[in-house]
N, C-alpha and C positions, 0 to 999 in steps of 0.2 A: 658454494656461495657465489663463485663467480660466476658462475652458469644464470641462475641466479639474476641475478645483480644483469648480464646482459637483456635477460627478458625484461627487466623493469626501462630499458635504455631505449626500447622502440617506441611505437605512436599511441596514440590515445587508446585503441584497440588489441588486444592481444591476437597474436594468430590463431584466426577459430582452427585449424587444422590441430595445434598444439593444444588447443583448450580439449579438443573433443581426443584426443589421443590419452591426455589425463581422464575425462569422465570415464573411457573407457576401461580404463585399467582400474580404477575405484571401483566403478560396478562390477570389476571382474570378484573383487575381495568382498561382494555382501551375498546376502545370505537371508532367511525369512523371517530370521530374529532382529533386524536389522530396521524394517520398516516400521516397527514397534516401538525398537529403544529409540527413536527417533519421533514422533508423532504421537505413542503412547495407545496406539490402537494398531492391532497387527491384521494380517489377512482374515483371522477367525473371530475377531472382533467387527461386532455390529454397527455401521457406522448409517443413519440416514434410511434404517430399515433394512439394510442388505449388507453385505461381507466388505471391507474397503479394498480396493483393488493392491494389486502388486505386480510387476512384471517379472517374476524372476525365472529363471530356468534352472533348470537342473543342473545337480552338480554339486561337489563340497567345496563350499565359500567359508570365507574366515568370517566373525561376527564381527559387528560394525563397535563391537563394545571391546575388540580386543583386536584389530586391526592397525592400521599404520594410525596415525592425526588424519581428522575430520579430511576431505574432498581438498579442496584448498588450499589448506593454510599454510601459509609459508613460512620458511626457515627464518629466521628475523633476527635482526643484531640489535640490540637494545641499545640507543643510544642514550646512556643516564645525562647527555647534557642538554637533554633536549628542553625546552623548557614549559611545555606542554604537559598536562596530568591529566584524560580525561575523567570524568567520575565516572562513567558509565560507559558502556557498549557505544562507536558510532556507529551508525547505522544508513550508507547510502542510499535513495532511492533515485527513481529516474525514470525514462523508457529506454527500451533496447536502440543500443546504439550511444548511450549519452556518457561511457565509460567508467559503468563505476568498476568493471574489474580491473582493467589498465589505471585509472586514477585510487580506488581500493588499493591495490597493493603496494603505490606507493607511498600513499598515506600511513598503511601500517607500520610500514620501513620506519619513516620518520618518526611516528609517535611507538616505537617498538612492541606493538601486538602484533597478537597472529591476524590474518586475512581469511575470511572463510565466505566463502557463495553458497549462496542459499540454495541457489539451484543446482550447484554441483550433489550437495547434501540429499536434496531431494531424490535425486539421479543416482546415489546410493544408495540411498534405504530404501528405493522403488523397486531398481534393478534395472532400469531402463531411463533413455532420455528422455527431456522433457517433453521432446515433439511428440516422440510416444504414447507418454503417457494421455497425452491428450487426445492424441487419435484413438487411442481404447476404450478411454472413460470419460473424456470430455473434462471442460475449462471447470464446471464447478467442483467437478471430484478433485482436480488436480489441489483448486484451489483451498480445499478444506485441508488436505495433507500440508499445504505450504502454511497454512495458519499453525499447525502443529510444530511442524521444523522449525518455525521461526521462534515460538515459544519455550521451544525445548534449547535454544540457543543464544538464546537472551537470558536465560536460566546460567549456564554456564559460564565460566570465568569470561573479563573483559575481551573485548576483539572486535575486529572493522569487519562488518556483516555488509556484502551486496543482498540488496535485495531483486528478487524478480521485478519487470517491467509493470506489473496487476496488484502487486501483493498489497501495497500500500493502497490500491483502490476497497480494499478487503477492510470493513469498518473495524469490526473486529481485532484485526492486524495491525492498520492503522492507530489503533487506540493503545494497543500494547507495544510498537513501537515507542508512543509519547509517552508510555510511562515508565518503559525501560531503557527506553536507547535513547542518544541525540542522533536529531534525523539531519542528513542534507541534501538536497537535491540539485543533481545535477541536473542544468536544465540547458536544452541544446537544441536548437532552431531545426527546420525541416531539413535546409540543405546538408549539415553537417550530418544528422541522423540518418538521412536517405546515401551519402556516400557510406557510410559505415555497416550500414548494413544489406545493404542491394546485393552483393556476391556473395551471402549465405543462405544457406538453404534449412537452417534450423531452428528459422523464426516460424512457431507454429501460425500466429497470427497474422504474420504476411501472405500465408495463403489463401485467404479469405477475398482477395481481390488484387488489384492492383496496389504494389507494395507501393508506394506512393504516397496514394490515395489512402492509404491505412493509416499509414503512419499519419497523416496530414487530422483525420477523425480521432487516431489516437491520442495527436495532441489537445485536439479540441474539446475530447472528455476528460481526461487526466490531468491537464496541468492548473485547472482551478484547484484542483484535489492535492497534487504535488506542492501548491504555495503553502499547504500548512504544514509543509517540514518545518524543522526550528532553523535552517540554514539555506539560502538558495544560492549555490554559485554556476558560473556560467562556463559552460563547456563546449569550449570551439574549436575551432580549428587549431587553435596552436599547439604548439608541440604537449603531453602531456605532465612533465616537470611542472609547464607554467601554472596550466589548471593544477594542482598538486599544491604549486605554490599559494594559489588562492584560495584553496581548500583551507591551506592551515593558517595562514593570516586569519580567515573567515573565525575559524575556529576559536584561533587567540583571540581576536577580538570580542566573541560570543564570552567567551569566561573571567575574562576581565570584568563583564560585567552580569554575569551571570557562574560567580566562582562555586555555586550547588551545582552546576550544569540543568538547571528546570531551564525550561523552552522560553522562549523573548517572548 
């Protein structure tokens, strides 16, 4: 736990080196049954007219149904004196860079669930990362499998869900979010987004042009679409504790007056 507990003590960003060193070892343990029990449609299932894709290679992998816990989720110390209950799943959104896995996890600390990414989960039941998968099959295949993961995990018991940077542009997704999850969005200006994610190279979408100039288009489609989370908090530069902290102020305040957890 203490290991742990140090990762939660850096910046708003986890170390992608450490994040992609976990994907990898997930997708070492899946298998072809995997992309199935997750999505509910496997490689031999007809999705769209043709076969839905999968990345996997050869080899004996454990199944995703008897495997360690989901991609993510973390070891968690329940604190009972918290004073927080939510009724249902939260559910971050954002674009990349706006920290919902560094602020995710430590949200779940504090309200004592597990923490699970979406796109970790995809990148297990695929068998491959996301960059991948989208250079194989492109943005809408990927995006039909991520409606499915998300579905399949609002299904199961309570937890703080990152979502992908698109998923919520996904109506479909969107809609099933508001009726399972409380949504919040973090929402974080160009400059903080562009320092955060300028030295990676596994934004599939930043290769589309000047990562920049993406991001800057990004916002300018997404974030009318992102005000209909139930929650918007603002995620800047400061250390990630503080966002964290505004997270669950935000939260308390949300169910004080909204003690069903339904959206304001």
């Amino acid at each position: 736990m203490a290991a742990g507990r140090a990762g939660l003590e850096q910046g708003q960003e986890d170390d992608p080196t450490n994040q992609q060193e976990d994907r990898n070892r997930d997708r070492q343990h899946a298998e072809p049954g995997g992309w199935k029990a997750y999505t509910g449609l496997g490689p031999d299932d007809r999705h769209g007219g043709r076969k839905l894709p999968a990345c996997r290679r050869a080899g004996n992998r454990r199944s995703l149904e008897t495997a360690a816990p989901m991609g993510d989720i973390m070891h968690v110390v329940i604190e009972l004196s918290s004073p927080l209950a939510l009724p249902r799943t939260l559910a971050l959104v954002g674009l990349m860079g706006a920290g919902k896995t560094a602020i995710g996890k430590r949200v779940a600390h504090r309200l004592g669930l597990p923490f699970v990414d979406a796109d970790d989960e995809i990148e297990r039941a695929a068998g491959c990362s996301v960059a991948e998968f989208f250079e194989r099959y492109g943005e809408a295949e990927f995006r039909n499998g991520e409606r499915r993961v998300i579905a399949r995990l609002l299904e199961g018991p309570q937890l703080v869900l990152s979502t992908g940077g698109g998923a919520y542009m996904d109506a479909e997704t969107r809609a099933l979010l508001h009726e399972r999850a409380l949504t919040v969005w973090l929402r974080a200006d160009l400059d903080v987004l562009f320092e955060r994610v300028r030295r990676r190279g596994n934004r599939p979408l930043l290769k589309q042009g000047n990562p920049r100039d993406v991001l800057a288009q990004l916002m300018n489609d997404r974030y009318p679409v992102y005000a209909e989370a139930d929650l918007t908090v603002e995620s800047s530069a400061q250390p990630a504790d503080v966002t964290t902290e505004h997270v669950i102020e935000a939260l308390r305040t949300h169910l004080a007056s909204h003690p069903a957890g339904a959206p304001a």
